[in-house]
Structure formats: C-alpha cells, structure tokens
C-alpha positions in Angstrom: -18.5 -21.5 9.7 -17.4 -21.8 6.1 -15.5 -18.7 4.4 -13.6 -18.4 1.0 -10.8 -16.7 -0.1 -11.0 -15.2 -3.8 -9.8 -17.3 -6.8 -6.1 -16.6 -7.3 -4.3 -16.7 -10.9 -0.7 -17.9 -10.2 1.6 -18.5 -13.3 3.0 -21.8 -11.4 1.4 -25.8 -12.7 -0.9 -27.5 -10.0 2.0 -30.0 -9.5 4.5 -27.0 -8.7 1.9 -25.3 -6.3 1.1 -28.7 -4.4 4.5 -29.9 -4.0 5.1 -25.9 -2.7 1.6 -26.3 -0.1 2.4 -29.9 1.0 5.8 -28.6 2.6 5.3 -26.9 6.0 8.0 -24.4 5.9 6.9 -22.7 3.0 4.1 -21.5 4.3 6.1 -18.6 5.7 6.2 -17.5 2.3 2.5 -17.1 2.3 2.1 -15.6 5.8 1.0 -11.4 6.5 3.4 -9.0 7.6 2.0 -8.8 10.9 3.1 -12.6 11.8 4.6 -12.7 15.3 5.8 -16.6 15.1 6.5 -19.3 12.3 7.8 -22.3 13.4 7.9 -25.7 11.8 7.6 -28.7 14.1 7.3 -31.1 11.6 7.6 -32.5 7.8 3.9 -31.4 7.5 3.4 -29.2 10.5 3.5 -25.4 12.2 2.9 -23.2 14.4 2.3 -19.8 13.2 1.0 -16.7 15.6 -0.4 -13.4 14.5 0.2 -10.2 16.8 -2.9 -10.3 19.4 -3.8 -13.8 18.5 -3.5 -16.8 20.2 -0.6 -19.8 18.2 -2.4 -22.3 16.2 -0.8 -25.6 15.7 -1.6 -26.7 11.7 -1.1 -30.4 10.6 -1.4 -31.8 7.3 -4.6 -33.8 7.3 -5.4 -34.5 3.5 -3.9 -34.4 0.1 -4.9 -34.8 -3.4 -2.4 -34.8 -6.0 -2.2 -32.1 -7.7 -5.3 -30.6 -7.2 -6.2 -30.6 -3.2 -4.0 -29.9 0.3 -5.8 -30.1 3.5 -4.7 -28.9 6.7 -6.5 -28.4 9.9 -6.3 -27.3 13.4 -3.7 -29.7 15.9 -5.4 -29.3 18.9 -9.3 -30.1 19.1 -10.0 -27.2 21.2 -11.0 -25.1 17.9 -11.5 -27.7 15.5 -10.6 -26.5 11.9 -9.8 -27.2 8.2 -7.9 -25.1 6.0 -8.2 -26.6 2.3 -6.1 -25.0 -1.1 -8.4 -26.1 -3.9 -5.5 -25.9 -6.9 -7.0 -25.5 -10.5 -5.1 -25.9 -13.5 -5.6 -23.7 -16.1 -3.3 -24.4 -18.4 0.4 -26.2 -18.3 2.2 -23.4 -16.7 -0.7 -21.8 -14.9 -3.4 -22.5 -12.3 -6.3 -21.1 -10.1 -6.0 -21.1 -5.9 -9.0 -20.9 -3.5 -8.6 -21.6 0.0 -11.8 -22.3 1.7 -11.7 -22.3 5.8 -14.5 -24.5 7.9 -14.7 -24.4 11.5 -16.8 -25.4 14.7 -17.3 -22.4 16.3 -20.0 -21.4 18.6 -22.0 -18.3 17.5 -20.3 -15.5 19.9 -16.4 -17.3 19.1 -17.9 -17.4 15.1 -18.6 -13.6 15.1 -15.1 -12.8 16.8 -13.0 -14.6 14.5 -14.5 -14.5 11.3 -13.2 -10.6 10.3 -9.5 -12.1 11.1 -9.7 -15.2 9.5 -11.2 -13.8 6.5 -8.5 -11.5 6.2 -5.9 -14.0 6.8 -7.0 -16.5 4.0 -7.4 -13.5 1.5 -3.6 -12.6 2.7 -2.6 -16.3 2.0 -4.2 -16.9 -0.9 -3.1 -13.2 -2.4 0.8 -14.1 -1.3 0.5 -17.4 -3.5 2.9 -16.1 -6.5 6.0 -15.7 -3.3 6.0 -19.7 -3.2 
C-alpha cells in the first residue's frame, strides 16, 4: 500500500527541515491532537500511540542530506516506511511530501488506510510547528 500526503510549502531551508525530521523528539511537534503517547526511546527513535490504536515503534532507517529522511516500522509485524521527501524551493523555503508504503494484507490494507491517510496529511500539514 502506498499513500501520499499533499505537498506542503514551509518557509524553513531543506537543511533546517532535515536537521528538524532526523531528531526523534521533534516529532511531537508534528503529531494530531488526538495523540495518546509520545515517547522517545532513542537518538532516532519513538513510540507514538493514537487514541484507539495500537503504539508503533518508529526507527530511523535512511537519510539523505538535505533532501530525504526515512523512517519505518521497529517491529516486523507490520512492516512499514514512512519517508519526508524535502524540496527546496528557494534559500529560505522548501516543499514536504511524506509518502507511506506498507505490507498489508488486503482486509488489514482497507482498515488502516482511512487512518493513516489522515495521519500523514496531519503530519505533513503541522510541518511549519518544527
């Protein structure tokens, strides 16, 4: 399953917003209201929990100066990436996309691709907090 968040304008350079996405605890900044848990457990890891959804355990897996940061899933239960493709459109200024890929089956795809959708729109949206 492969989703996409929209393109995001954020007056911040691609060096600024990758040094911001590369450190875990920042991405409490970028979380939805409705987050139940954010815990950092590491330089380049969390936990985060949404009400009525199970934790998920997020490592750093990949990085691209200034231009790519790729996290995915900890455990391989639900095996996942989360990557923020980062832009620049100018000195001061860049474009964000987040796009999500996961191995789902077809009944845990249908489930979980409303909320994740959702949740990548709400991450990528809450980019100009960091």
């Amino acid at each position: 399953m492969n989703l996409d968040s929209p393109k995001v304008s954020v007056p911040k350079s691609a060096q600024y917003l990758f040094d911001q996405l590369i450190d875990a605890k920042n991405f409490e900044k970028l979380m939805p209201d409705n987050i139940a848990k954010f815990e950092v457990t590491g330089e380049d890891a969390f936990i985060f929990g949404l009400k009525g959804m199970p934790e998920i355990k997020l490592k750093m897996k990949d990085k691209i100066v200034p231009t790519k940061v790729v996290l995915g899933a900890a455990s391989d239960k639900l095996p996942f990436t989360l990557t923020g493709n980062i832009t620049p459109t100018s000195e001061d200024a860049s474009d964000v996309q987040l796009h999500f890929e996961g191995e789902f089956n077809a009944m845990m795809a249908m489930m979980v691709k409303g909320p994740i959708t959702k949740f990548i729109e709400t991450l990528a949206n809450n980019m100009h907090k960091l």
